[in-house]
N, CA and C atoms as a LAMMPS dump frame, in Angstrom:
ITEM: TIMESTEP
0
ITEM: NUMBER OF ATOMS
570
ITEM: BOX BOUNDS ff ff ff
-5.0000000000000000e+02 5.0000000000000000e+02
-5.0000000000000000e+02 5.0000000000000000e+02
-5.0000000000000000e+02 5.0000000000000000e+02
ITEM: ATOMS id mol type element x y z
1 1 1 N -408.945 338.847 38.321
2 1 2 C -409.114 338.282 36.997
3 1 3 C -408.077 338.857 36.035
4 2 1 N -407.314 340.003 36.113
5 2 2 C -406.489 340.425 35.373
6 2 3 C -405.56 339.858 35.662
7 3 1 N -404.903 339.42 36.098
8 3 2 C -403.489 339.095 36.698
9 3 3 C -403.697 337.601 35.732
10 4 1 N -404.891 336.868 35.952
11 4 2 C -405.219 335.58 35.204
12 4 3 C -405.272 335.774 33.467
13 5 1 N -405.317 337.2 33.353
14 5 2 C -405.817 337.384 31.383
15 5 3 C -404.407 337.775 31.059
16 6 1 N -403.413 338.131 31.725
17 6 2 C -402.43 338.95 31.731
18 6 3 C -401.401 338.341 30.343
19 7 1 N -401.407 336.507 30.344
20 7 2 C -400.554 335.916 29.486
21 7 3 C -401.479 336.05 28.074
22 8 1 N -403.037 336.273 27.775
23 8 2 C -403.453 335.824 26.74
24 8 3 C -403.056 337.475 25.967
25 9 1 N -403.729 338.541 27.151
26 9 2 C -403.406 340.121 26.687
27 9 3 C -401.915 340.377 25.928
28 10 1 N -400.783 339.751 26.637
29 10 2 C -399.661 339.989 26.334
30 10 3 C -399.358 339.764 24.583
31 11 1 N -399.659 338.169 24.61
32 11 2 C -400.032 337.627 23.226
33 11 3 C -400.716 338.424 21.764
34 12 1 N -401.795 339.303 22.381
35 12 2 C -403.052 340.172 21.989
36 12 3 C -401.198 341.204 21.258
37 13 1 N -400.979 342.033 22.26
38 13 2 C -399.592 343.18 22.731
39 13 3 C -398.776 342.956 21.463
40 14 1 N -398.524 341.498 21.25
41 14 2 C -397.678 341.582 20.626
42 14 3 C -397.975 341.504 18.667
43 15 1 N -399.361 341.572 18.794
44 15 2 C -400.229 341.386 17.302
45 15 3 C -399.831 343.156 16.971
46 16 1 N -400.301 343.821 17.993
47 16 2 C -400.021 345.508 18.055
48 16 3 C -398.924 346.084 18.593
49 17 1 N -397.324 345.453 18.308
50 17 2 C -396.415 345.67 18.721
51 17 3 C -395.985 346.359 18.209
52 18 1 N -396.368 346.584 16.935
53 18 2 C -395.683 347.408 15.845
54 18 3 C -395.948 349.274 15.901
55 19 1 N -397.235 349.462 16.862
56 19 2 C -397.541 350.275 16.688
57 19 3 C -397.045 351.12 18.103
58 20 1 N -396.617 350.462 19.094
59 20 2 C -396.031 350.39 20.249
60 20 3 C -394.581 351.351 21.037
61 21 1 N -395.078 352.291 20.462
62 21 2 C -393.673 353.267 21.077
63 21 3 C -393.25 352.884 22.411
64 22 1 N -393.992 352.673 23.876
65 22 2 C -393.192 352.818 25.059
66 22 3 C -393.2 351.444 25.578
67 23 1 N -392.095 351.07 26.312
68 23 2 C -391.75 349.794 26.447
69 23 3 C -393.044 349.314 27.528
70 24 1 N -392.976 348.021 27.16
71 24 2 C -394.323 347.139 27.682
72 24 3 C -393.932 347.078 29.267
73 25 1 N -392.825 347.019 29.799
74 25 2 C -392.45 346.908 31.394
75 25 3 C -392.717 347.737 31.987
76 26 1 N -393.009 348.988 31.386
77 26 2 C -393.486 350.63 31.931
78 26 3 C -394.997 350.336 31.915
79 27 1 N -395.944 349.676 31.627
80 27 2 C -397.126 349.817 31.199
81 27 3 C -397.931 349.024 32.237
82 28 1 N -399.143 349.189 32.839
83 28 2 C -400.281 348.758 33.68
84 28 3 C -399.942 347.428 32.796
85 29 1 N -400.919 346.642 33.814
86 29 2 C -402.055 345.389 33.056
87 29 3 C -403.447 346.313 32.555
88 30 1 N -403.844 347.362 32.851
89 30 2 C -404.68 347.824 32.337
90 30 3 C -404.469 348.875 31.534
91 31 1 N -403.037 349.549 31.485
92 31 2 C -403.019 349.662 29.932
93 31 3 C -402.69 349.03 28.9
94 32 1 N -402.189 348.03 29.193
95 32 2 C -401.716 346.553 27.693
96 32 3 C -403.285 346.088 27.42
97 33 1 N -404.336 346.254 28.666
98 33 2 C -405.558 345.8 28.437
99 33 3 C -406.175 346.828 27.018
100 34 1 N -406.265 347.894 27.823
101 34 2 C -406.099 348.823 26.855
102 34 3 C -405.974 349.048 25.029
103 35 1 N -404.869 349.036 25.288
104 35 2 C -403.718 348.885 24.107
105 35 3 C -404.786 348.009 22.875
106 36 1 N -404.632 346.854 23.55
107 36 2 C -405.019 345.44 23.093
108 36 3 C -406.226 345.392 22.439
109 37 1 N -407.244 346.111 23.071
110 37 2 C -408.59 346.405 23.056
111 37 3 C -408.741 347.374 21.835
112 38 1 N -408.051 348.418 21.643
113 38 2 C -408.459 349.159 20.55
114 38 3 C -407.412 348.384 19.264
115 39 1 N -406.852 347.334 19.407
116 39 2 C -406.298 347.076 18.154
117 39 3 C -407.168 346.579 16.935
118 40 1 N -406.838 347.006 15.833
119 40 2 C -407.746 346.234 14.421
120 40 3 C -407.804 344.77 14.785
121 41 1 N -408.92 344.698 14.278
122 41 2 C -409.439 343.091 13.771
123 41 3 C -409.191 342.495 14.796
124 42 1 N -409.514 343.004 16.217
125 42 2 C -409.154 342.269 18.004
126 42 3 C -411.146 341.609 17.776
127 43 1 N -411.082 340.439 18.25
128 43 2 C -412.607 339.982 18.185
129 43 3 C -413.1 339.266 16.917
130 44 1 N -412.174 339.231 16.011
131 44 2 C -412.472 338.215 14.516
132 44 3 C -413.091 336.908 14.908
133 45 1 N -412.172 336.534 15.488
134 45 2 C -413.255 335.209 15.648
135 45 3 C -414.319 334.589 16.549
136 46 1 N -415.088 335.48 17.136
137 46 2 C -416.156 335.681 17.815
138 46 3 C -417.23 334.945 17.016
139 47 1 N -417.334 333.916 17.739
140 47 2 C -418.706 333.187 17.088
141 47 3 C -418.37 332.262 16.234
142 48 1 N -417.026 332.045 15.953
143 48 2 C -416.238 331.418 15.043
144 48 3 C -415.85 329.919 15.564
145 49 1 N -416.031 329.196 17.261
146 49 2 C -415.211 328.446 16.837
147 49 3 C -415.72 327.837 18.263
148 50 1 N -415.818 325.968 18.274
149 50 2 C -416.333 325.645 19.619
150 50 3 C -415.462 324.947 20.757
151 51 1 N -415.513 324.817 21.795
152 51 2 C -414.38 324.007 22.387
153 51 3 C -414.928 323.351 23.641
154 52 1 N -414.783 322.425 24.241
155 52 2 C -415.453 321.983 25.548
156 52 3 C -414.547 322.026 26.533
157 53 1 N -415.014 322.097 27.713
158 53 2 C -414.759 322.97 28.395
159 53 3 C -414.65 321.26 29.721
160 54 1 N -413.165 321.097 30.356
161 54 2 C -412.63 320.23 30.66
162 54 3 C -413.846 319.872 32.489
163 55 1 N -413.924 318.809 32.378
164 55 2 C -414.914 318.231 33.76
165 55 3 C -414.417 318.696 35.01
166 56 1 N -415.476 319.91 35.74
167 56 2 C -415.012 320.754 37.396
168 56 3 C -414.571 322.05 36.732
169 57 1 N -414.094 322.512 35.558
170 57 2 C -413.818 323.707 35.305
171 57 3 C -414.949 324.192 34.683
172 58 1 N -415.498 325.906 35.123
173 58 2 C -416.05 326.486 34.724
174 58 3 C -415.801 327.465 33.895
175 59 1 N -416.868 327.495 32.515
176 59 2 C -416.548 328.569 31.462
177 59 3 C -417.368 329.891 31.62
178 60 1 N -416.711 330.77 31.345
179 60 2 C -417.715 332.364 31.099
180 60 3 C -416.814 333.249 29.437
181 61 1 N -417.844 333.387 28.442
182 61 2 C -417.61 334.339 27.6
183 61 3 C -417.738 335.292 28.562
184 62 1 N -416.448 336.5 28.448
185 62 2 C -416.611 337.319 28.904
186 62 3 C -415.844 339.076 28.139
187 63 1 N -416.152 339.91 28.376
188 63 2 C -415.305 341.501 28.15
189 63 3 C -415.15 341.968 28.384
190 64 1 N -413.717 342.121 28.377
191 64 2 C -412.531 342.907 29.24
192 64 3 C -411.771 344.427 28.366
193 65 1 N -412.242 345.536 28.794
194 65 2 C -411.437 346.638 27.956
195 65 3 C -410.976 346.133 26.127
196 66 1 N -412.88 345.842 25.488
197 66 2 C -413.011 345.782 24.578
198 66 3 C -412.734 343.83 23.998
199 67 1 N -411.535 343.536 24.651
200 67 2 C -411.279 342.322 24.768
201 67 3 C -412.369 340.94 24.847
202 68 1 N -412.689 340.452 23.837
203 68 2 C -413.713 339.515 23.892
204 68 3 C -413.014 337.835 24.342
205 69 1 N -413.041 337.015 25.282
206 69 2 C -412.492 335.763 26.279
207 69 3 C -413.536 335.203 26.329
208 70 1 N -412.782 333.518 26.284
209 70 2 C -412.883 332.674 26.517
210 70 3 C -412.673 332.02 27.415
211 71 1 N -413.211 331.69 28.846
212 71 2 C -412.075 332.03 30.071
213 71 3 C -412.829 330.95 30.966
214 72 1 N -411.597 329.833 30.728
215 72 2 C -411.913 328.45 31.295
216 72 3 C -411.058 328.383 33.003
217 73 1 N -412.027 328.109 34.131
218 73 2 C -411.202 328.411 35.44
219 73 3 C -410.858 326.713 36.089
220 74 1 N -410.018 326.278 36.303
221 74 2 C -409.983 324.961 37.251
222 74 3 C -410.544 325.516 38.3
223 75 1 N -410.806 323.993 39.174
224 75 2 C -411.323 323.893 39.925
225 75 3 C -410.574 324.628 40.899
226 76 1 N -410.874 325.544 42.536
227 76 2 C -410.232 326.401 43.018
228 76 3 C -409.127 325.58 43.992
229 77 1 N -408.078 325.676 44.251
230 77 2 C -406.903 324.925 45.25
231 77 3 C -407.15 325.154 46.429
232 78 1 N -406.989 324.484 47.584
233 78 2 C -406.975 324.479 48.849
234 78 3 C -405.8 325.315 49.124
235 79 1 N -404.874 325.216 48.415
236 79 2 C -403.547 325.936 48.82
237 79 3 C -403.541 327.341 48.223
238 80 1 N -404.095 327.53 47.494
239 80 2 C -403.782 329.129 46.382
240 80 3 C -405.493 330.073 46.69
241 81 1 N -404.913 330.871 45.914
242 81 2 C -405.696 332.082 46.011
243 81 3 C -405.946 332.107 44.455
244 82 1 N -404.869 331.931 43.779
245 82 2 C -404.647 331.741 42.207
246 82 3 C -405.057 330.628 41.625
247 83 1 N -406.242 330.382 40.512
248 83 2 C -406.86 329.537 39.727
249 83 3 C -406.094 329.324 38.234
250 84 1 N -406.154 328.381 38.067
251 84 2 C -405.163 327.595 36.878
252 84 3 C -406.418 328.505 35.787
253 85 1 N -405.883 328.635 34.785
254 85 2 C -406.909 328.866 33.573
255 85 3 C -406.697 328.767 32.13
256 86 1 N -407.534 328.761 31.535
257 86 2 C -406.907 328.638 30.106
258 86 3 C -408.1 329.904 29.102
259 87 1 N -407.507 330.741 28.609
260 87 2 C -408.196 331.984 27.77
261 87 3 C -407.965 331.73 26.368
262 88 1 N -408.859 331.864 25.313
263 88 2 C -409.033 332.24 24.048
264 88 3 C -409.283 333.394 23.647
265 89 1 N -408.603 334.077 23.047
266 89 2 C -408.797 335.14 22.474
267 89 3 C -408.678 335.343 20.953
268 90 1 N -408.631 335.945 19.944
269 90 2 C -408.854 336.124 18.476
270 90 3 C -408.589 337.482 17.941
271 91 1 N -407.85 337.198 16.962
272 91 2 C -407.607 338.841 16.162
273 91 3 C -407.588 338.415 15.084
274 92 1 N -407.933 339.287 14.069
275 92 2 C -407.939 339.144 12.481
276 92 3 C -406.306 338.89 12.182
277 93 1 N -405.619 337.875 11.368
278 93 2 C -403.939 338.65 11.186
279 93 3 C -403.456 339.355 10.517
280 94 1 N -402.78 340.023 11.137
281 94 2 C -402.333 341.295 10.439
282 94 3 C -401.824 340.76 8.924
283 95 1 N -402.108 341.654 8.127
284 95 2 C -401.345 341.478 6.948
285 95 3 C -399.459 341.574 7.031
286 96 1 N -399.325 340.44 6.217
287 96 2 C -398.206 340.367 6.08
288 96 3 C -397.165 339.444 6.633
289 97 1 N -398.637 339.015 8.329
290 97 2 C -398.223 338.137 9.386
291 97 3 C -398.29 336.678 8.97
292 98 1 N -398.046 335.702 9.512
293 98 2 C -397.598 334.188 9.215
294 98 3 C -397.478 333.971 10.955
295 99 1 N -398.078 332.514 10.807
296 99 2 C -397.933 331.864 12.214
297 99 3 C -396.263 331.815 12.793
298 100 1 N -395.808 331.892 12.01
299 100 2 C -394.243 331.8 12.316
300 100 3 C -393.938 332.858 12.916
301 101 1 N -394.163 334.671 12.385
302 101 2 C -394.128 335.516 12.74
303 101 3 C -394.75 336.343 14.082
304 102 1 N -396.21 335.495 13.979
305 102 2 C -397.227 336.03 15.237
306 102 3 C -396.258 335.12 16.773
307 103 1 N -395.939 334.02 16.251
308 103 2 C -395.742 333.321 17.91
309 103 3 C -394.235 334.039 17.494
310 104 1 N -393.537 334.496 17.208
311 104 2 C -391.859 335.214 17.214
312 104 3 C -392.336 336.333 17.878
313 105 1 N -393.036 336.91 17.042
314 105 2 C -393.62 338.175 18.109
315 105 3 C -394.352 338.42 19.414
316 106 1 N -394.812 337.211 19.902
317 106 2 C -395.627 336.939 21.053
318 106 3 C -394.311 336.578 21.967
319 107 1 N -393.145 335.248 21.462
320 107 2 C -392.545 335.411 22.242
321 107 3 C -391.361 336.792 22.732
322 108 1 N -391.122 337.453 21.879
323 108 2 C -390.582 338.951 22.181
324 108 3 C -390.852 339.717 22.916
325 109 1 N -392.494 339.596 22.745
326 109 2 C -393.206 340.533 23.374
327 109 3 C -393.33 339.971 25.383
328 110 1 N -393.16 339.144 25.127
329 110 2 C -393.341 338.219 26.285
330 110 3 C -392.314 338.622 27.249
331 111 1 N -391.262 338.386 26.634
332 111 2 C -389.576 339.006 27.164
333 111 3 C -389.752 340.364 27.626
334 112 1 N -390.106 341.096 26.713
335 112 2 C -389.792 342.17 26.767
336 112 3 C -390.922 343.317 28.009
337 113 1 N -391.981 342.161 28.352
338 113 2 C -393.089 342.388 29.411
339 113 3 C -392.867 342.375 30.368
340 114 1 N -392.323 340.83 31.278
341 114 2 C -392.448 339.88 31.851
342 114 3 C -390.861 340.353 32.495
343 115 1 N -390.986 340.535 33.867
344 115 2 C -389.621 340.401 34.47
345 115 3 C -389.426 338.95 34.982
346 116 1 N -388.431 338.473 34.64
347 116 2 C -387.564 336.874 34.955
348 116 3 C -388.234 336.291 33.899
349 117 1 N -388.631 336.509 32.455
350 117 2 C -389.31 335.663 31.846
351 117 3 C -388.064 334.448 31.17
352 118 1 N -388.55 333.669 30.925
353 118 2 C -388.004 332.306 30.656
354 118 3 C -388.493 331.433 29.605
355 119 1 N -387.804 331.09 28.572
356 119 2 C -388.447 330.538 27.409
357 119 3 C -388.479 328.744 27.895
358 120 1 N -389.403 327.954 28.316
359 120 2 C -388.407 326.835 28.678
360 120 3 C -388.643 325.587 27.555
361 121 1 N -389.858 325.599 26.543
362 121 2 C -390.009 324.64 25.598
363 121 3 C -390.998 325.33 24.488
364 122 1 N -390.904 324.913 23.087
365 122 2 C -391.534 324.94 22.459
366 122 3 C -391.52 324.367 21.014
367 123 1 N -392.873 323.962 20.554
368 123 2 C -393.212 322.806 19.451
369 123 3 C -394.171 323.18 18.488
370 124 1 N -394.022 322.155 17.726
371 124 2 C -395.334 322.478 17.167
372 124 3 C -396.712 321.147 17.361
373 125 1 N -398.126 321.468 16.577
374 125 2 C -398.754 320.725 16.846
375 125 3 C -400.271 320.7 15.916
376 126 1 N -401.352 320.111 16.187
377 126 2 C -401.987 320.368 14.8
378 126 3 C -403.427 320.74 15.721
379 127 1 N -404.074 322.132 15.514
380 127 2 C -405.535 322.26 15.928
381 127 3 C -406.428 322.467 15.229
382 128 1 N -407.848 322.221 15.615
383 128 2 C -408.417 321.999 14.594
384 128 3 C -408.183 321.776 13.224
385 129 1 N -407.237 320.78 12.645
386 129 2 C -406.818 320.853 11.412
387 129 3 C -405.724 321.522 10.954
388 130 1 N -405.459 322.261 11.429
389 130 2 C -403.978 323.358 10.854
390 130 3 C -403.031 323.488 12.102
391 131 1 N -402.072 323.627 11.396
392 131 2 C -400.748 323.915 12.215
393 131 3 C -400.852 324.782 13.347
394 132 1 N -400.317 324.544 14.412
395 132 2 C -400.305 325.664 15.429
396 132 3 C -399.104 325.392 16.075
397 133 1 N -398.274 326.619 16.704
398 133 2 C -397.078 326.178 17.416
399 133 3 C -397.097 326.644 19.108
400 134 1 N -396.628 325.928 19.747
401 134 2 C -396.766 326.37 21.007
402 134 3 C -395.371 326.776 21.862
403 135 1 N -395.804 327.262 22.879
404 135 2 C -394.194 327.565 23.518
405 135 3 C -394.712 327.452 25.486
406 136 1 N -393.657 326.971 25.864
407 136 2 C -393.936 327.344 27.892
408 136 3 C -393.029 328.239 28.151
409 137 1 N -393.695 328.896 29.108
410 137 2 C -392.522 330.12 29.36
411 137 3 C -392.489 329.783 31.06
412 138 1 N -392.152 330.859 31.89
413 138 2 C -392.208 330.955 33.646
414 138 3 C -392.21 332.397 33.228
415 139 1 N -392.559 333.575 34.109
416 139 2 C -392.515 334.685 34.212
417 139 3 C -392.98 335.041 35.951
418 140 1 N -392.424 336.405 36.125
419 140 2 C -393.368 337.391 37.121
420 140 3 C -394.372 338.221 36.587
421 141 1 N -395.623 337.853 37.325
422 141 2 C -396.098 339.421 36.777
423 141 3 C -396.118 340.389 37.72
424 142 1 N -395.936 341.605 37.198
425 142 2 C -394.482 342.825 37.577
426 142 3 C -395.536 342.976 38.979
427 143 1 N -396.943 343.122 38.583
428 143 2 C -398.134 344.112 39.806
429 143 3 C -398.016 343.153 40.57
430 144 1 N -397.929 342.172 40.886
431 144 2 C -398.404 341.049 42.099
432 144 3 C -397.346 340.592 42.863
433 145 1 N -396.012 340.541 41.774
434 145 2 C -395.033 339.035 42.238
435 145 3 C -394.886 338.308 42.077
436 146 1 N -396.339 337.531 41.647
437 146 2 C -396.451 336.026 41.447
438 146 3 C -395.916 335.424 40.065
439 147 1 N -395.367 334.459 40.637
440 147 2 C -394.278 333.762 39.342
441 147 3 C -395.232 332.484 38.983
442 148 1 N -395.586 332.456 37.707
443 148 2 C -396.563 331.739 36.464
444 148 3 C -395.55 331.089 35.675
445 149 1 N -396.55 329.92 35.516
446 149 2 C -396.421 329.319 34.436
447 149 3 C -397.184 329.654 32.741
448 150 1 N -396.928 329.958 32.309
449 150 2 C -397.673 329.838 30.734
450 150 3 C -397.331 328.708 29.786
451 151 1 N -398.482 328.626 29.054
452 151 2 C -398.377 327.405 27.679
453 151 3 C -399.157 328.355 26.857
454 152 1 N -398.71 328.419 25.857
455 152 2 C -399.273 329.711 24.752
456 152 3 C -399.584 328.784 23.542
457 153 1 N -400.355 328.348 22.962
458 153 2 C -400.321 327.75 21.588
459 153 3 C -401.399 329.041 20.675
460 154 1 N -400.646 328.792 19.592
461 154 2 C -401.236 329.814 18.759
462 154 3 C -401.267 329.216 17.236
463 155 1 N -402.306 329.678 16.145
464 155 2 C -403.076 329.364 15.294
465 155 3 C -403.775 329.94 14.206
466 156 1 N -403.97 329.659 12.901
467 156 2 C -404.085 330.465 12.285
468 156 3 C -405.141 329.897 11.451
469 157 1 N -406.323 330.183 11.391
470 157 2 C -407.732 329.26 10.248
471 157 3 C -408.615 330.622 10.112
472 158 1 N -408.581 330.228 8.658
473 158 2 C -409.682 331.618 8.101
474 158 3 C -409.16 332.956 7.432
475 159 1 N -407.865 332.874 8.006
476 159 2 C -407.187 334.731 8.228
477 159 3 C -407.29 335.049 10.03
478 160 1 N -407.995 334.264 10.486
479 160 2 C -407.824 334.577 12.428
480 160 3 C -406.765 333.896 13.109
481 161 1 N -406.645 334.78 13.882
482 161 2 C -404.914 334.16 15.094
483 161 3 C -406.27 333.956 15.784
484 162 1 N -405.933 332.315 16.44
485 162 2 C -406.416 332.099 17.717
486 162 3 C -405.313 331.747 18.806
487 163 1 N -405.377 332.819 19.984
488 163 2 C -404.662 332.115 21.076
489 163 3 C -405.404 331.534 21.921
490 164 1 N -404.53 330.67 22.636
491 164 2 C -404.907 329.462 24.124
492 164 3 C -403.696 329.356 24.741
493 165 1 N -404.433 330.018 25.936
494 165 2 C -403.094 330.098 26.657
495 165 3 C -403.999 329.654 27.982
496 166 1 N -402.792 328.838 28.697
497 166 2 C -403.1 328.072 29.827
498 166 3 C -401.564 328.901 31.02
499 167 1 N -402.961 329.397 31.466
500 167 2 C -401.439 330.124 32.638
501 167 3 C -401.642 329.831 34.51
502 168 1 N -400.798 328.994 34.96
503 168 2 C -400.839 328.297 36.525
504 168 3 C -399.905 328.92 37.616
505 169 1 N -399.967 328.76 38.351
506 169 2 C -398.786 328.893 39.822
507 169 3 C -397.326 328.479 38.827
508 170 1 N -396.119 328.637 39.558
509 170 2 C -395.318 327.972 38.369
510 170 3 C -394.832 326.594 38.898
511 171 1 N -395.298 325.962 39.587
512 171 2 C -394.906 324.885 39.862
513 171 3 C -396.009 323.477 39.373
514 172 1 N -397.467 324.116 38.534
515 172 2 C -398.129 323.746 38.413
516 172 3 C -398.599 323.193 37.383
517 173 1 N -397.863 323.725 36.189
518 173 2 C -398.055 323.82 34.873
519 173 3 C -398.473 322.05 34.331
520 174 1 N -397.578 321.341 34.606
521 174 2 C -397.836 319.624 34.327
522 174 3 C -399.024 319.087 34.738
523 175 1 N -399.447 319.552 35.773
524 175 2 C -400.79 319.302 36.564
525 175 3 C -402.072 319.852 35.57
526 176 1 N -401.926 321.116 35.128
527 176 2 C -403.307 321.432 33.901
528 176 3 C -403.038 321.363 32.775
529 177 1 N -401.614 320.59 32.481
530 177 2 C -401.563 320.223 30.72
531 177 3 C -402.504 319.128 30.024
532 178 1 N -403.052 317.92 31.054
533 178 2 C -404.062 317.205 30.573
534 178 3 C -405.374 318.019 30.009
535 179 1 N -405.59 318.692 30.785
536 179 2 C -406.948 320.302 30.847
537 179 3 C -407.044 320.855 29.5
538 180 1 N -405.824 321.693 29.343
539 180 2 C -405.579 321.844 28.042
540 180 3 C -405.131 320.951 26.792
541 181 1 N -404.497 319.736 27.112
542 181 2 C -405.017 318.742 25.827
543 181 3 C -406.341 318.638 25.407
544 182 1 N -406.94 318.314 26.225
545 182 2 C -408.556 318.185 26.332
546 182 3 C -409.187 319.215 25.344
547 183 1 N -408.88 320.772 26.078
548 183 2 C -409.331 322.083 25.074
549 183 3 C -408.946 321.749 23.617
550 184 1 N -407.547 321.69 23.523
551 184 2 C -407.15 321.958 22.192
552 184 3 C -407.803 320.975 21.327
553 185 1 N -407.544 319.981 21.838
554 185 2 C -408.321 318.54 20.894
555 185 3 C -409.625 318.976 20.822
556 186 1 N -410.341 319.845 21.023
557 186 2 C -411.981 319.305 21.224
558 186 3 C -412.3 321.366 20.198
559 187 1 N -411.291 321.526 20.6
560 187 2 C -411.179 322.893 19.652
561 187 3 C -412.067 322.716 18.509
562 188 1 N -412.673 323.558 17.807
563 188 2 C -413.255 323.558 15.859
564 188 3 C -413.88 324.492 15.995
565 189 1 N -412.607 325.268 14.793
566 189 2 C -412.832 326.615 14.116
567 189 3 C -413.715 326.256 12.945
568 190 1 N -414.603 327.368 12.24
569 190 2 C -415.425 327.442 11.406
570 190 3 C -414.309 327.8 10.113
């Protein structure tokens, strides 16, 4: 399951980047879990916000090293070991931050994680009502090997960053973007 939270945590990484002395490529998945977990205002929007949850995929609220998820699984592949997923997570935003700034810093942080990471598109788009911008990346993650796809859209209602991140095999990504249309559209923050 970590290897699957790994793109939403990163996202989380880069809200608390600032506070971040040793480089993120040196660091566990369970210490960015870590990290992530004791940051301010991590869990703001808990209780805050509803979304349905796409037909054959199963949902679990769940907590991970303080980390409060949203953690939507496709259905399992005949071919993989690895399940497509899509995670929500929430932090208060930092003062000072702007949606412009949080996804600049998510994608940095991303780079600066992620060996072979790859920026390959990104837009903007409207959730629940307000602006949100999204980006696809490809990466390794460093513990496994396995080369991912991510779709990161990120969001800002209330004073809360919400991320949704949809992370697959990397050849897979087009295949659960209907999945996550579905999420995002059906998204509503309080």
């Amino acid at each position: 399951m970590k290897l699957q939270l790994i793109s939403a945590v990163v996202c989380l990484f880069s809200f608390t980047a600032c506070n971040n002395s040793q480089s993120p490529k040196t660091l566990s998945t369970d210490e960015v879990l870590e990290m992530a977990g004791k940051s301010p205002g991590m869990n703001a929007g808990r209780g805050t916000f509803t979304v349905n949850t796409p037909a054959g995929w199963t949902k679990t609220d769940t907590v991970m090293s303080r980390i409060e998820y949203t953690f939507m699984m496709a259905p399992m592949d005949e071919d993989s070991s690895f399940q497509a997923n899509v995670n929500i997570v929430t932090q208060e935003l930092k003062k000072g931050f702007t949606l412009d700034k949080v996804m600049e810093s998510t994608q940095k942080e991303m780079q600066r994680f992620f060996t072979d990471y790859k920026k390959f598109g990104q837009g903007e788009r409207t959730v629940t009502d307000v602006k949100a911008k999204w980006m696809k990346c490809q990466y390794m993650h460093t513990e496994s090997g396995t080369m991912l796809n991510g779709e990161v859209t990120i969001f800002v209602k209330n004073n809360i960053t919400y991320a949704v991140t949809l992370t697959t095999l990397a050849a897979d990504l087009e295949k659960y973007e209907p999945a996550l249309e579905e999420i995002l559209t059906s998204f509503k923050a309080k």
